[in-house]
C-alpha angles and dihedrals in degrees: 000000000000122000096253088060093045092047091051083053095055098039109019108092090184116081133153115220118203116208137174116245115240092218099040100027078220116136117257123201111197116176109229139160117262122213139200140214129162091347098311133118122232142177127193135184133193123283089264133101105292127196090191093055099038088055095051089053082049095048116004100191102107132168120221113211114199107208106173129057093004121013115221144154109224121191098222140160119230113211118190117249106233111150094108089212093049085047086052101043084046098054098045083055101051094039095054095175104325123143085250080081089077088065092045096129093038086057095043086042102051111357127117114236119174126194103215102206105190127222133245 
């Protein structure tokens, strides 16, 4: 991966993520903020219903499109975040101190959270 891609992944916050939808089988680009922690990529949505989610569950085969500093198409896997203590320890990363804090447990609770995983 050359060293403009790996620096958008560490600094863009903007990303599209194309995914295929379970029904159509068409393919489906949402626009969505991308998150890091230790080295790893992650994606989270409200604690409401979710196509985007539900079709990632459904094929998880996904491709992450960096769009800012660098532009790029990655083959990547998304993989749902369950463990309700690494949601937690997430959330409060992502959050800081931020008045998101004040919905902690909603998020925790109901919110999606996706681990991207790129491909070699």
């Amino acid at each position: 991966m050359n060293e403009n891609i790996q620096n958008a992944l560490q600094e863009d916050n903007l990303v599209d993520i194309t995914v295929t939808g379970r029904k159509s089988g068409q393919l489906r680009k949402f626009e969505i903020m991308l998150r890091r922690d230790a080295g790893h990529y992650y994606i989270a949505g409200r604690p409401e219903p979710k196509d985007w989610y539900a079709n990632m569950l459904a094929e998880p085969e996904i491709t992450l499109h960096l769009k800012q500093s660098a532009q790029a198409d990655l083959p990547a896997t998304a993989h749902a975040v369950l463990d309700a203590a690494e949601r937690r320890r997430l959330f409060q990363h992502f959050f800081g101190d931020s008045e998101m804090m004040d919905d902690l447990e909603n998020w925790v609770q109901g919110a999606k959270l996706i681990e991207i995983q790129l491909k070699s």
